[in-house]
C-alpha positions, 0 to 999 in steps of 0.5 A, a space after each residue: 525554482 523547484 516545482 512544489 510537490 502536493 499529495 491530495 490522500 485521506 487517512 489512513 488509505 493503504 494507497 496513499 501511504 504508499 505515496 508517502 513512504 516514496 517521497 520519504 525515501 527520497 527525501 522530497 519535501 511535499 504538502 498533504 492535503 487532506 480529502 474528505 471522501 464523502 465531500 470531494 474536493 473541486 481539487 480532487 474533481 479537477 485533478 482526477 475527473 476520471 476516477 475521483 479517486 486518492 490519492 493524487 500527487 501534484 508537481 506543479 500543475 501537473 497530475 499524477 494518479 494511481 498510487 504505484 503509478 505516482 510511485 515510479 514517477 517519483 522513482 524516475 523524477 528523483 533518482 536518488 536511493 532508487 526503487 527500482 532496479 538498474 538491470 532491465 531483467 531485475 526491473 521486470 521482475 519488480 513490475 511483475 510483483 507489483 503487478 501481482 500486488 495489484 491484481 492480488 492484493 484486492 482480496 485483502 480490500 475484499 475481505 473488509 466488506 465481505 462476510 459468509 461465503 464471501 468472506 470464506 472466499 476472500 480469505 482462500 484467495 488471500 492464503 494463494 496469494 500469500 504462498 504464492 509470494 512466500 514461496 516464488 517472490 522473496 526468497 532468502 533477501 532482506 528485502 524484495 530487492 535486496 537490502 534495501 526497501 524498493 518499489 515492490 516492498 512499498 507495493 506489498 507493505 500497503 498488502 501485509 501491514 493492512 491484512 494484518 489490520 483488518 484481520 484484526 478487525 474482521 474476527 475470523 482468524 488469522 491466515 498470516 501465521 508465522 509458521 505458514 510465511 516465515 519469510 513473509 514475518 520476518 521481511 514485515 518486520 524489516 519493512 516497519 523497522 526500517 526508520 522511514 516507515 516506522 515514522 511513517 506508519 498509521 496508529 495501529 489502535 486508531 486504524 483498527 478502531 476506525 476500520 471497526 467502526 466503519 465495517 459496522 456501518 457497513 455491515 448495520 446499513 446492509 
């Protein structure tokens, strides 16, 4: 009997979406249980003692953390349409950007709760790791991988499709113009076309109504 799979996440987490996105590719089926961060879960503590963070993946009684981690195990327990590349060299190249993801991507996360200076910071840091992307990461490919979607367009999809949220929400301008990334618009726009993520994407009003709300808490309490 296959092991069950359970995926411990809060909505709409840019990191737990990565997950779900993975095991939909794959076609594994899988129980969500919803976290309540001001709440934890004893499921949560014992899971994940170290960071008490989501999202958690559980196969069996095994624990799983850190989105892109869980997302190559996945990739490597189920080997059906795979995410990352067969080569040795190609697949360098994917942990390179999706390193890059991680390491760059927290300017997005940053912006959400800066303002002033900072914010004007965030938003530099965010325009270098756009043009960095559009210019050395996708070239001229429908996806970073080719023509299909792989480990590196879950990576950056959770990046983009919440940069353009919360610039919606933070109000100061948009960096992610077409005309500055036109190989970065056109690959999003692949990327929420394609069935399984377009099924699988958060309500975009509930998401910005709900990130404006939190950040005016935020910013109310500060």
């Amino acid at each position: 009997m296959a092991e069950r799979v359970k995926l411990l996440g809060a909505l709409p987490s840019p990191f737990v979406y990565r997950v779900i996105w993975a095991l939909k590719l794959k076609g594994i089926p899988y129980e969500f249980i919803e976290e309540d961060l001001t709440n934890k879960s004893p499921l949560l503590l014992k899971y994940n003692p170290v960071h008490k963070q989501i999202p958690v993946l559980l196969h069996g009684d095994k624990p799983v953390c850190e989105s892109m981690i869980i997302v190559e195990y996945i990739d490597e327990m189920w080997p059906q349409n795979p995410l990352l590349p067969n080569d040795p060299y190609e697949r360098a190249l994917a942990r390179f950007w999706v390193k890059f993801a991680e390491d760059k991507g927290t300017s997005v996360r940053r912006m959400f709760h800066a303002k002033g200076e900072e914010l004007e910071k965030t938003r530099k840091e965010t325009l270098e790791m756009l043009q960095n992307v559009e210019e050395h990461g996708l070239g001229e490919k429908k996806f970073f991988g080719g023509d299909s979607i792989g480990i590196v367009d879950i990576a950056f999809g959770s990046v983009i499709y919440w940069l353009e949220l919360i610039e919606e929400v933070v109000g100061e301008g948009v960096i992610f113009e077409a005309h500055k990334f036109p190989r970065l618009h056109a690959w999003i726009k692949n990327f929420k076309q394609a069935p399984i993520i377009k099924e699988n994407l958060p309500d975009r009003a509930w998401t910005v109504t709900f990130f404006k709300r939190r950040r005016e808490a935020m910013v109310a309490s500060a």
